[in-house]
C-alpha positions, 0 to 999 in steps of 0.5 A: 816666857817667850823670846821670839815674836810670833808675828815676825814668823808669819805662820800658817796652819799647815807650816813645819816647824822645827825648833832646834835645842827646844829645851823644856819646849816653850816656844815649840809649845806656842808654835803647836797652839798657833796651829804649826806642825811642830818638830822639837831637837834637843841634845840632852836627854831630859828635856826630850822626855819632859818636852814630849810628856808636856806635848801630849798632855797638851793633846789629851787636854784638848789645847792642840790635835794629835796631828800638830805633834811631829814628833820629840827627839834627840840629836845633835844641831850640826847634823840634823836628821831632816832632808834639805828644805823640810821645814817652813819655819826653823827657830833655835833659842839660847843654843848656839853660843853652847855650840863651839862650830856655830857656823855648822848648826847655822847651815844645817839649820838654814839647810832644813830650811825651805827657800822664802821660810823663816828663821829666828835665834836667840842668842844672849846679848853683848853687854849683859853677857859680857858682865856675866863673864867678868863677874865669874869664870863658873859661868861659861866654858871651860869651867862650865861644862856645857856653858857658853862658848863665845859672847856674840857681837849682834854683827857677828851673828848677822854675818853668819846668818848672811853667809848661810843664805839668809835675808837678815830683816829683823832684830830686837833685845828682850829680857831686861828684868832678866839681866839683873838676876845672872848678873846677882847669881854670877856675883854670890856664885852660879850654883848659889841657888839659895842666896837670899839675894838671889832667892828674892829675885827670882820670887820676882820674876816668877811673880812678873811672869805669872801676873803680867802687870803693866808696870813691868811690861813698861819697864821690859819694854823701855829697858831692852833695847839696851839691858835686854838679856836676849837678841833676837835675830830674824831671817828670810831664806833666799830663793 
């Protein structure tokens, strides 16, 4: 399931890309089949593992070359291992309102960045979020270790992306079918897993993901713009 719209990054075969919090890899494992050179960071250390066993298993299938496979490691958003100007493209999905210095990452990520390259976060919507917070305070930080930090207003994080020295340009929502199973989970309890309730949607899901039909392509595509889980913001380093 991908959040970033590919065609709004523009990539070339030869482009580097760095995802920065890659998690389990999805979007670093689409940029690879697109033909990017592909650079995964995450902070915790088994989704490093999983995202570099996945990686060369796409090798040994067939599905990329060796060669589009930079490297996996671990580190830390706000003190990137890579010298200014790296990288074509820098993405980072569902990471900064972990982070409690955003502003940090934010720079050291358009840092790595090369003047004209693009950049595109994901950060969870204002309203969908929102709920989540009021429904249970098990959700997000300080009760959550590691949980979200901050509820992003979409002006909030388009200033901070200016003040980093990027040309905001896009902007969309994505993931309405999403929204309604955290705001079930937040209701029975976050690490309730097995609710029915719970269970049932997320069967759904799996299903949607899997089958792609049309019906709900619809419906995602209709019901974003306002419900959508995720925004999705797009920049352009400035020369």
């Amino acid at each position: 399931m991908l959040t970033i719209r590919f065609d709004e990054l523009g990539l070339g075969a030869a482009d580097k890309v760095l995802d920065v919090g890659a998690g389990f890899g999805r979007h670093v494992y689409e940029c690879a089949r697109q033909g990017a050179h592909v650079v995964a960071l995450d902070y915790a250390a088994d989704e490093v593992v999983e995202t570099r066993d996945t990686l060369a298993a796409m090798v040994e299938a067939g599905e990329i070359t060796a060669d589009k496979l930079v490297g996996v490691l671990r580190g830390d958003a706000r003190r990137l291992p890579f010298p200014d100007g790296t990288f074509d493209v820098v993405i980072t999905s569902e990471v900064l309102e972990h982070i409690q210095d955003d502003v940090a990452a934010i720079a050291e990520m358009v840092r790595v960045l090369k003047p004209g390259g693009r950049f595109a976060a994901t950060v969870p919507s204002w309203l969908p979020e929102t709920i989540n917070w009021k429904l249970s305070d098990e959700y997000h930080a300080p009760k959550s270790v590691g949980g979200h930090v901050r509820i992003y207003a979409t002006t909030e994080l388009r200033a901070k992306l200016r003040s980093a020295g990027l040309d905001v340009d896009g902007y969309h929502r994505a993931h309405a079918l999403h929204s309604p199973y955290w705001w079930l989970k937040c209701a029975v309890g976050p690490d309730d897993d097995d609710h029915p309730a719970v269970v049932t949607y997320r069967r759904f899901l799996e299903w949607d993901i899997i089958e792609q039909p049309t019906t709900t392509k619809i419906a995602d595509r209709v019901l974003s713009p306002v419900l959508g889980k995720s925004s999705v913001h797009y920049g352009t380093k400035r020369t």
